[in-house]
PABALO-104716 format. One record per residue (C-alpha): residue in one letter; x negated, y negated, z. Coordinates in Angstrom, 2 decimals, always signed. Layout:
N
<marba drenke="A" px="X" py="Y" pz="Z"/>
...
//
This chain:
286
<marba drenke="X" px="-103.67" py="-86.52" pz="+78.20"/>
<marba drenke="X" px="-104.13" py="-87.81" pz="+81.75"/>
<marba drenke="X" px="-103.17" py="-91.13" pz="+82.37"/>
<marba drenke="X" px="-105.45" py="-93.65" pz="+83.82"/>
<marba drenke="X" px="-103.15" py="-94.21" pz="+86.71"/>
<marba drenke="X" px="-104.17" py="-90.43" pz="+87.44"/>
<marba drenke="X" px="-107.54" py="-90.85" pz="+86.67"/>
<marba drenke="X" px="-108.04" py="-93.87" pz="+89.07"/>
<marba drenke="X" px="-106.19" py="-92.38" pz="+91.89"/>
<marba drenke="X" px="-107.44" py="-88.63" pz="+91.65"/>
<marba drenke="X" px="-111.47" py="-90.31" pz="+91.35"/>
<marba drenke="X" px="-110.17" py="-92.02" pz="+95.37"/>
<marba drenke="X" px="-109.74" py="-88.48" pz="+96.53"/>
<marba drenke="X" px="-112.20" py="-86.38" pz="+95.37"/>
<marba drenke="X" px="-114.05" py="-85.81" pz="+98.38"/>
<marba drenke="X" px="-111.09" py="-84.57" pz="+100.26"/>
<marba drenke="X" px="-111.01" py="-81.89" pz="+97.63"/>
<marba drenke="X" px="-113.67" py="-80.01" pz="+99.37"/>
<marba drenke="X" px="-111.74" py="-81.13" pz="+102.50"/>
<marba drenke="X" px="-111.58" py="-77.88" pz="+104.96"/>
<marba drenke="X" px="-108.03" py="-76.03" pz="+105.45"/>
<marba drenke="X" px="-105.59" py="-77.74" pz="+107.30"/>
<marba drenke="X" px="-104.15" py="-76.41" pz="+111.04"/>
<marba drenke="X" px="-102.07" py="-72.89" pz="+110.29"/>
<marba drenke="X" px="-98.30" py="-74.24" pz="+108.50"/>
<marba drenke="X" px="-99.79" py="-76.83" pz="+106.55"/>
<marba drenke="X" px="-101.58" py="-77.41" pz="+103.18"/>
<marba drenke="X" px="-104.39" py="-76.34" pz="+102.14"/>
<marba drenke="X" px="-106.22" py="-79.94" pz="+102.01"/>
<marba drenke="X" px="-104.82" py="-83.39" pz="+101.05"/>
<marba drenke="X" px="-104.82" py="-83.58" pz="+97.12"/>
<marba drenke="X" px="-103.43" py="-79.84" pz="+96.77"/>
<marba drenke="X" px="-100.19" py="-78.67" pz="+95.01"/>
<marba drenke="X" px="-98.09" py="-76.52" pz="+93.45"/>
<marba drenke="X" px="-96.41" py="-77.49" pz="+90.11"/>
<marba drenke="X" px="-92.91" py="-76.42" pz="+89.51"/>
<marba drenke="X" px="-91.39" py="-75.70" pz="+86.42"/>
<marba drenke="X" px="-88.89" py="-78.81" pz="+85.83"/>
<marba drenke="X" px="-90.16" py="-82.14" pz="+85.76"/>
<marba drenke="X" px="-87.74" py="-83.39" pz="+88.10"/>
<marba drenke="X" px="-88.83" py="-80.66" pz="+90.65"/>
<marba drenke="X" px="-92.07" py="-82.04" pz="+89.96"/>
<marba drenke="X" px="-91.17" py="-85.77" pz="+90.73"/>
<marba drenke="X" px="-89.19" py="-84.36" pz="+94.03"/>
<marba drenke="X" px="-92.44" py="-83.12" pz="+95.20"/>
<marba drenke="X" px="-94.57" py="-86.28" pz="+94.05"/>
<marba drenke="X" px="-91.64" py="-88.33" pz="+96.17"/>
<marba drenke="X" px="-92.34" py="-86.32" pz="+99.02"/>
<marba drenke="X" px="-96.45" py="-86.73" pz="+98.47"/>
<marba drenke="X" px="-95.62" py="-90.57" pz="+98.47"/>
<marba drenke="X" px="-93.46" py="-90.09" pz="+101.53"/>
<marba drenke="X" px="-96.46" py="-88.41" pz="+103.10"/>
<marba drenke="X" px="-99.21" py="-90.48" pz="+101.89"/>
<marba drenke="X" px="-100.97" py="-88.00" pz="+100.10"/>
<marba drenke="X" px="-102.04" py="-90.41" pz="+96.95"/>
<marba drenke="X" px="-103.89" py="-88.16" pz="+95.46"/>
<marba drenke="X" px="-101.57" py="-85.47" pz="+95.52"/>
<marba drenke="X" px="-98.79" py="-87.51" pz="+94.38"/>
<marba drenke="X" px="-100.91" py="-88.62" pz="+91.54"/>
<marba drenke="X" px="-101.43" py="-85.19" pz="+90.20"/>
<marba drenke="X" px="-97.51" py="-84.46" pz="+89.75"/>
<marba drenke="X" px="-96.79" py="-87.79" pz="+88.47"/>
<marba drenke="X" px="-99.25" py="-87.59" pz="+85.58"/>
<marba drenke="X" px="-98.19" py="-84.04" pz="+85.28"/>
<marba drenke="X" px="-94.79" py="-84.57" pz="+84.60"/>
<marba drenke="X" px="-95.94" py="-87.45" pz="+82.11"/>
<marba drenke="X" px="-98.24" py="-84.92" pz="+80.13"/>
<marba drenke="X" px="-95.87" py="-81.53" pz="+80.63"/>
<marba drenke="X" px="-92.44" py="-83.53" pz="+80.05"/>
<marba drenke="X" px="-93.40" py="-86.41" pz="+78.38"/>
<marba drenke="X" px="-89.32" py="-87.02" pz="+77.15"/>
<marba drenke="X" px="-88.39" py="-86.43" pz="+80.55"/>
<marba drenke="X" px="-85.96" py="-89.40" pz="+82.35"/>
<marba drenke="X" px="-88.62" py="-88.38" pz="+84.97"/>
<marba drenke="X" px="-91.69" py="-89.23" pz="+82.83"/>
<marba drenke="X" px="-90.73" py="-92.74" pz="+83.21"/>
<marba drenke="X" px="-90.07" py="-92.75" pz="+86.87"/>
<marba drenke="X" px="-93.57" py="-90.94" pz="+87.21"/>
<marba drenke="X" px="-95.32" py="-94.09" pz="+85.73"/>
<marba drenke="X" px="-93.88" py="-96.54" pz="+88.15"/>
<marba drenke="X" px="-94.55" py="-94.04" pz="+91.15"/>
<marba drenke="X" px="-98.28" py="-93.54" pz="+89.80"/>
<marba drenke="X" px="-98.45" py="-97.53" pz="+90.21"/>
<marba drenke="X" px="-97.06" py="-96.76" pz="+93.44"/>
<marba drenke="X" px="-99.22" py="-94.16" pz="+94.24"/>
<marba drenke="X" px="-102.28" py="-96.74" pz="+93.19"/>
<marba drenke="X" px="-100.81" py="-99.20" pz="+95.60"/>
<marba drenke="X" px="-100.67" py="-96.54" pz="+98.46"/>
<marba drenke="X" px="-104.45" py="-96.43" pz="+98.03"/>
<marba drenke="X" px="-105.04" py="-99.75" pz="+98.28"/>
<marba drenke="X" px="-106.51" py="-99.86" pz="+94.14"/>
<marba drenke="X" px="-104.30" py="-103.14" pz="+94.35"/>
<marba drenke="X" px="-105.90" py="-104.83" pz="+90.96"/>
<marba drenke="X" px="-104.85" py="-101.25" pz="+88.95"/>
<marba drenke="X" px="-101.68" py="-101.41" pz="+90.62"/>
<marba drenke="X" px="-100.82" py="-104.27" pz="+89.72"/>
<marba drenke="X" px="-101.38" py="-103.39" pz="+86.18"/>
<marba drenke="X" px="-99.54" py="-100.40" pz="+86.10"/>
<marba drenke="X" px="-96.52" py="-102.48" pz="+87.48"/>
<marba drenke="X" px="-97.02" py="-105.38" pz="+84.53"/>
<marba drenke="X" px="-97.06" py="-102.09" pz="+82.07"/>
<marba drenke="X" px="-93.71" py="-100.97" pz="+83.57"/>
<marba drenke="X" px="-92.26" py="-103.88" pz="+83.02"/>
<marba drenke="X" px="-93.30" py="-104.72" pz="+79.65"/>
<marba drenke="X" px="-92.38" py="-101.14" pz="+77.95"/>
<marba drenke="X" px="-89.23" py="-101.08" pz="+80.20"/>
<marba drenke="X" px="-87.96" py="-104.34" pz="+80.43"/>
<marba drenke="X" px="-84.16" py="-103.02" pz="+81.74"/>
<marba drenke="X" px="-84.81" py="-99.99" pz="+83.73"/>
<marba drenke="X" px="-83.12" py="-100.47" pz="+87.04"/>
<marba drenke="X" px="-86.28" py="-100.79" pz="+88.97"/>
<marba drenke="X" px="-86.99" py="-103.25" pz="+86.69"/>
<marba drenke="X" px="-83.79" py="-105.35" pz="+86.89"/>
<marba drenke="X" px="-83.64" py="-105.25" pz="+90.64"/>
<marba drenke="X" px="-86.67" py="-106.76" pz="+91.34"/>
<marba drenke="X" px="-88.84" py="-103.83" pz="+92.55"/>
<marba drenke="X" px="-91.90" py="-104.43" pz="+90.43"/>
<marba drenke="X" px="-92.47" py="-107.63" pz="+90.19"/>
<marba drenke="X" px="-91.86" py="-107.83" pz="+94.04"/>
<marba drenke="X" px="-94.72" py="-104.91" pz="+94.53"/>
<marba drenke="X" px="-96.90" py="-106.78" pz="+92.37"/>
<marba drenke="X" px="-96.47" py="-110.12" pz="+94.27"/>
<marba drenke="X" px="-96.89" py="-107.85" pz="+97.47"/>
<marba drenke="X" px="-100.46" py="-106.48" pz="+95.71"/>
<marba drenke="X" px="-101.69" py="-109.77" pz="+95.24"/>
<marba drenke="X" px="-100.98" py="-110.84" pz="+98.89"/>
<marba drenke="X" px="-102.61" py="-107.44" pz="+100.18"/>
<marba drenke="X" px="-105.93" py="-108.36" pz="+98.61"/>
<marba drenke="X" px="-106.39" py="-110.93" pz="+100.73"/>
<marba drenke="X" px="-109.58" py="-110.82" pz="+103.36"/>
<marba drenke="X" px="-108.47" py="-111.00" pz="+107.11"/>
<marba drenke="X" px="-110.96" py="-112.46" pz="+109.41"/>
<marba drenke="X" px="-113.62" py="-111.05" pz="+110.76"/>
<marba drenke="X" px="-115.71" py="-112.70" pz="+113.31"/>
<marba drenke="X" px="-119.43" py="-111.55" pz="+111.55"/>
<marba drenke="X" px="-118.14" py="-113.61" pz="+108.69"/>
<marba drenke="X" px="-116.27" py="-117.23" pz="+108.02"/>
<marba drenke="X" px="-112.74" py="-117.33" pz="+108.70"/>
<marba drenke="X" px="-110.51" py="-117.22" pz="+105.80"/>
<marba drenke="X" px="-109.20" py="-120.58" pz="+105.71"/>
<marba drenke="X" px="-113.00" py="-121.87" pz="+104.51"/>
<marba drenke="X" px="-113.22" py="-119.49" pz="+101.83"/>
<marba drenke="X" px="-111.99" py="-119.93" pz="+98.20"/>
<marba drenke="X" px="-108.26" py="-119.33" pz="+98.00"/>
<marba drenke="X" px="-107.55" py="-118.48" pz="+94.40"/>
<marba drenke="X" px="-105.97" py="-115.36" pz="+95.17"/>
<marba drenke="X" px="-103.78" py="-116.91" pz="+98.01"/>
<marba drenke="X" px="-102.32" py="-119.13" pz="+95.18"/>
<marba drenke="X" px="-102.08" py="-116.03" pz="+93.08"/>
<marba drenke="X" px="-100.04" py="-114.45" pz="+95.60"/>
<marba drenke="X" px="-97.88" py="-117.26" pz="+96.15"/>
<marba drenke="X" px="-97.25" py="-118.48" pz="+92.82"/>
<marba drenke="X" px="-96.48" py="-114.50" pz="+91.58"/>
<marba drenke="X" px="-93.68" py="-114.35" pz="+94.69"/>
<marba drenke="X" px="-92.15" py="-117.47" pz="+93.54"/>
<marba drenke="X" px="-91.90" py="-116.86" pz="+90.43"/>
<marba drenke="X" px="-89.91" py="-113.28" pz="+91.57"/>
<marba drenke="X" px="-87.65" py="-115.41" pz="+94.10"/>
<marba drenke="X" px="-86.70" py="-117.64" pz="+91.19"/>
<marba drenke="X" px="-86.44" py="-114.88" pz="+88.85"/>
<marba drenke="X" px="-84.27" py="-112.52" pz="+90.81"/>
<marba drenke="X" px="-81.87" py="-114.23" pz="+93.05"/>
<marba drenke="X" px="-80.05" py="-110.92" pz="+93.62"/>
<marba drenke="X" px="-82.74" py="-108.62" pz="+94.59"/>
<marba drenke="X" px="-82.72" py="-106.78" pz="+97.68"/>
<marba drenke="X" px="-86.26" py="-107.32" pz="+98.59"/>
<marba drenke="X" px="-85.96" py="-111.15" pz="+98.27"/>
<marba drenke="X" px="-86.22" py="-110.96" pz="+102.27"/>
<marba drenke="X" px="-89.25" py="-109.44" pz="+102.47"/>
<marba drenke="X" px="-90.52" py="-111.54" pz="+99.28"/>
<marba drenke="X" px="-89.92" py="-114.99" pz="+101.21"/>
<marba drenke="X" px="-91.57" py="-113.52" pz="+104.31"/>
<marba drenke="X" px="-94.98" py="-113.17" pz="+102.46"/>
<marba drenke="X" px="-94.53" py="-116.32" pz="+100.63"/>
<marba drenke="X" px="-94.27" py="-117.91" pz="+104.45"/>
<marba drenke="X" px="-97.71" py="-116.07" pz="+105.19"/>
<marba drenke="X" px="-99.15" py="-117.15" pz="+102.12"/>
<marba drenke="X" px="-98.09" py="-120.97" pz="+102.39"/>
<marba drenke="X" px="-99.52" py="-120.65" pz="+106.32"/>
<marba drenke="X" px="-102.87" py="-119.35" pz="+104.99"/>
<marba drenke="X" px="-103.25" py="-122.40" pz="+102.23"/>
<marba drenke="X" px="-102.15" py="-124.80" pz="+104.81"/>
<marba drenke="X" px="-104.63" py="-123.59" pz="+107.05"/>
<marba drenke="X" px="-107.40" py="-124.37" pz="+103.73"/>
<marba drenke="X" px="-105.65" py="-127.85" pz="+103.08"/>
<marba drenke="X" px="-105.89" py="-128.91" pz="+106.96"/>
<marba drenke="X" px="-109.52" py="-127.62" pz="+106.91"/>
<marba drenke="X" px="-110.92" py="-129.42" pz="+103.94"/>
<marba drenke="X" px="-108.44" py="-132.48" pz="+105.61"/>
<marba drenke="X" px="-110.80" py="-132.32" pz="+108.39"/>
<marba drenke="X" px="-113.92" py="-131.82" pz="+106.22"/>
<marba drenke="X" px="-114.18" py="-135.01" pz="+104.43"/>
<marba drenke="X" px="-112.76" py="-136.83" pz="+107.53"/>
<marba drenke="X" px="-115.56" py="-135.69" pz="+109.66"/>
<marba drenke="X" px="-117.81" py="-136.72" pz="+106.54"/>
<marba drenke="X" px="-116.73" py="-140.02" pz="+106.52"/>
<marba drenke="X" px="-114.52" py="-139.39" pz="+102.91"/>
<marba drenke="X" px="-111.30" py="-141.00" pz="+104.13"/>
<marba drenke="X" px="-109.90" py="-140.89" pz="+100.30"/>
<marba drenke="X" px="-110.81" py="-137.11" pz="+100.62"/>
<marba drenke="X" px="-108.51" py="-136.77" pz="+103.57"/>
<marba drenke="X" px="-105.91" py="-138.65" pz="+101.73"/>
<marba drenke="X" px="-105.67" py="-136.47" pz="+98.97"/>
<marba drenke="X" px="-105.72" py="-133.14" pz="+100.88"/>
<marba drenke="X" px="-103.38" py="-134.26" pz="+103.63"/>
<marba drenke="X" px="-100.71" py="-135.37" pz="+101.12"/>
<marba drenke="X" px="-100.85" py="-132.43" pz="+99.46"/>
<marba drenke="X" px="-100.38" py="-130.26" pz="+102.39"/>
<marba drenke="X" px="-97.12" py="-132.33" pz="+103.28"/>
<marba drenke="X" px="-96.05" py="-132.17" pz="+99.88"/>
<marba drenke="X" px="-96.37" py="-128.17" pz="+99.74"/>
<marba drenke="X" px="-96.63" py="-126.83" pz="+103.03"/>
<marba drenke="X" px="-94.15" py="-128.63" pz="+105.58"/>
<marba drenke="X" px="-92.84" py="-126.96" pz="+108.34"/>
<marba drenke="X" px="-96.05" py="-124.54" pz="+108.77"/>
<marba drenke="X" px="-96.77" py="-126.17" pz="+111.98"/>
<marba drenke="X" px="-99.66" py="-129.43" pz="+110.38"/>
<marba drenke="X" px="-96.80" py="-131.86" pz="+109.99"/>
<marba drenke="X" px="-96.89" py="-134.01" pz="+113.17"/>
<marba drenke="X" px="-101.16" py="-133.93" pz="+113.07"/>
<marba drenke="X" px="-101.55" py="-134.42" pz="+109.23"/>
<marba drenke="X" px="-99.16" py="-137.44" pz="+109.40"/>
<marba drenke="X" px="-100.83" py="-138.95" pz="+112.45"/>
<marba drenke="X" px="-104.32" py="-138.46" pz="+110.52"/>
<marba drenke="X" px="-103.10" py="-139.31" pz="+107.06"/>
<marba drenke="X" px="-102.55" py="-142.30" pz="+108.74"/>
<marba drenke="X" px="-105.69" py="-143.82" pz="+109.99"/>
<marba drenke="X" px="-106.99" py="-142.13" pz="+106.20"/>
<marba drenke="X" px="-104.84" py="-144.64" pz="+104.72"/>
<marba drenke="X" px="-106.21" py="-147.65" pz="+107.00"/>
<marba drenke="X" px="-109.50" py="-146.18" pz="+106.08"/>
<marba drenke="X" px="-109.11" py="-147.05" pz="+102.53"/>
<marba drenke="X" px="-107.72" py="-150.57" pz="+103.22"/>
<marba drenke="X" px="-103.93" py="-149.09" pz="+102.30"/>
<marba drenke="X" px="-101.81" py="-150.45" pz="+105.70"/>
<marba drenke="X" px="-98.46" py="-150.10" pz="+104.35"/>
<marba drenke="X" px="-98.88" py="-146.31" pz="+103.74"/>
<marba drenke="X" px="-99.77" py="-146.02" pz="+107.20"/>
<marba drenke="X" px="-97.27" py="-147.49" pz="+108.44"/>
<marba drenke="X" px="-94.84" py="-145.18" pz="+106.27"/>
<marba drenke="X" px="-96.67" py="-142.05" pz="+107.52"/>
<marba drenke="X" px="-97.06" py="-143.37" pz="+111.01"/>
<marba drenke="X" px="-93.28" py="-144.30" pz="+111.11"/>
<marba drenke="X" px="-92.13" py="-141.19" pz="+110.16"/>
<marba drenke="X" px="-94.07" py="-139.10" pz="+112.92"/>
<marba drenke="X" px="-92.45" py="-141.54" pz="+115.40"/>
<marba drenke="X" px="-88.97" py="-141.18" pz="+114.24"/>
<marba drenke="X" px="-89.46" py="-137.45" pz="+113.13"/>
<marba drenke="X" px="-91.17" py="-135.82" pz="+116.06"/>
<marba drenke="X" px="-90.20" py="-138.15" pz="+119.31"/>
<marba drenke="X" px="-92.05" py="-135.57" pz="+121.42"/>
<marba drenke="X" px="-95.13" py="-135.36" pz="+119.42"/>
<marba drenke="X" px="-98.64" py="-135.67" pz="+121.65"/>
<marba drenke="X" px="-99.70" py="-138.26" pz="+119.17"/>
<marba drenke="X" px="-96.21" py="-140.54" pz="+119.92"/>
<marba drenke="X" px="-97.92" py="-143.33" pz="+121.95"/>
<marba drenke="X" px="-100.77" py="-143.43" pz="+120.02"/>
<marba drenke="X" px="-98.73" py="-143.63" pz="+116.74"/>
<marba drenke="X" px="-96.83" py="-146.24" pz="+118.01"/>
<marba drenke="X" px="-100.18" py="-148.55" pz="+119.22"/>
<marba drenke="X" px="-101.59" py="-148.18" pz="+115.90"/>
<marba drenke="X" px="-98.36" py="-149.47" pz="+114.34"/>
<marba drenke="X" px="-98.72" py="-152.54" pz="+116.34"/>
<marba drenke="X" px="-101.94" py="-153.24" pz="+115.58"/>
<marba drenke="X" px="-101.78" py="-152.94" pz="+111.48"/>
<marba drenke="X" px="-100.72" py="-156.15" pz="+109.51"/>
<marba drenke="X" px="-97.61" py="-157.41" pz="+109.28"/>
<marba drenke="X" px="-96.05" py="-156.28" pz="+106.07"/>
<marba drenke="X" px="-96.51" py="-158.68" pz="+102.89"/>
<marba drenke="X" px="-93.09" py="-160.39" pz="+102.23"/>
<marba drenke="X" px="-91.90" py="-159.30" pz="+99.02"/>
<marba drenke="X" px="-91.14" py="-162.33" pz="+96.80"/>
<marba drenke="X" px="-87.63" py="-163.06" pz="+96.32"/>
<marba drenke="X" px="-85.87" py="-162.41" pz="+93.08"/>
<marba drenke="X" px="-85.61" py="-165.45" pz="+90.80"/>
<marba drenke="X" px="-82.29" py="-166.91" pz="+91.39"/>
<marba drenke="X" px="-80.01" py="-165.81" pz="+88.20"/>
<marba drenke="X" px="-80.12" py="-168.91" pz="+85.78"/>
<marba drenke="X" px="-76.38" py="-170.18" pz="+84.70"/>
<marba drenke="X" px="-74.91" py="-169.09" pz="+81.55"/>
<marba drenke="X" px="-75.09" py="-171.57" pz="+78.48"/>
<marba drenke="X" px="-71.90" py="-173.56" pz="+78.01"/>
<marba drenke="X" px="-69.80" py="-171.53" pz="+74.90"/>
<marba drenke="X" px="-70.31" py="-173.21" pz="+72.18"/>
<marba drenke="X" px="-67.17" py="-175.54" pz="+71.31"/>
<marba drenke="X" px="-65.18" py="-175.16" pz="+68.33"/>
//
């Protein structure tokens, strides 16, 4: 039977079926092949569709090697290259299926072990994610459940495989990613502020310094978690906030005006002393 892998990816390319002959030396149309007679054969030439990005094509000796040679070492290769084959196509949500399949029916294959699919499915995740376009609103104001999806899958292969080789490449998305839901935390930041919702700002501003430092909001969200805090009556948290963007980022455009503000607030309540330690009682006497 044909897999659904097949299925999904063959029903992408079925217009370029009736595609027109290629230029003289090359095939026929994109989606045509010619099977061999050993499955590995067979998953040489899918490799080489891949390597081409011919999906469809690819597709069609992957799920034939799974239905011709189904106890074939190379009928389980050919159902991690269909998911890669669904990937090439951009079917991201099947993809990422297929790769969740691999892994559960072949928890110690080597492509398991070393990372590969749960990287590719973090990588799907992150792929879905809408660029900007300026007929609609940027990303940043839109819902970011799949943002989080893509970050929290990545993580979870950093922590999971501290040996792979595509950790690299992992931790590069994950730095995209955590830009992206900064970008979301600094908006809504800005949201309630501009609202007049000071505790609003408070919550989403500590947030992004709690997850996202180093993205390039740290010296701004301190220097406006700030006057949120004075906002909401809380001085002594603005002077924490405000004295770390003074001592943290001497060069910081909002320096001098950090530094005013820190003159102006309060003077810190005194904490009581400590009850002085009452003598010890007298041993009793014999």
């Amino acid at each position: 039977m044909i897999s659904k892998q097949l299925l999904i990816v063959t029903a992408l390319g079925l217009a370029s079926l009736f595609a027109g002959p290629a230029g003289c030396g090359g095939k026929a149309a994109p989606g045509a092949v010619e099977y061999s007679v050993s499955a590995q054969k067979n998953y040489e030439k899918g490799l080489q569709e891949l390597e081409e990005k011919d999906w469809l094509a690819a597709s069609k000796y992957f799920g034939f090697i799974k239905s011709r040679f189904p106890y074939s070492k190379f009928a389980v290769l050919a159902e991690l290259r269909l998911a890669d084959a669904e990937f090439g196509a951009e079917q991201y949500l099947e993809a990422i299926d297929s790769y969740r399949l691999f892994i559960k029916f072949h928890p110690t294959h080597e492509m398991v072990a070393n990372g590969y699919s749960s990287y590719r499915i973090g990588d799907a995740y992150f792929r879905q994610l809408s660029g900007d376009f300026w007929l609609f609103p940027p990303s940043f104001e839109k819902d970011q459940s799949s943002t989080e999806d893509a970050a929290t899958e990545l993580k979870s292969f950093l922590d999971k495989y501290p040996d792979s080789p595509y950790r690299d490449k992992a931790k590069d998305i994950v730095n995209q990613v955590g830009r992206r839901l900064a970008d979301h935390e600094w908006y809504v930041a800005r949201y309630y502020w501009d609202r007049g919702k000071p505790m609003g700002t408070v919550i989403r501003l500590r947030r992004l310094l709690e997850r996202y430092r180093g993205v390039g909001y740290d010296e701004d969200a301190l220097w406006l978690l700030g006057r949120a805090y004075v906002a909401v009556a809380m001085p002594d948290r603005a002077r924490g906030v405000w004295s770390e963007l003074v001592s943290k980022f001497p060069k910081s455009t909002h320096l001098d005006e950090a530094r005013a503000s820190l003159a102006r607030l309060p003077a810190a309540a005194a904490k009581p002393a400590p009850d002085a330690p009452k003598p010890a009682p007298d041993a009793p006497k014999p």
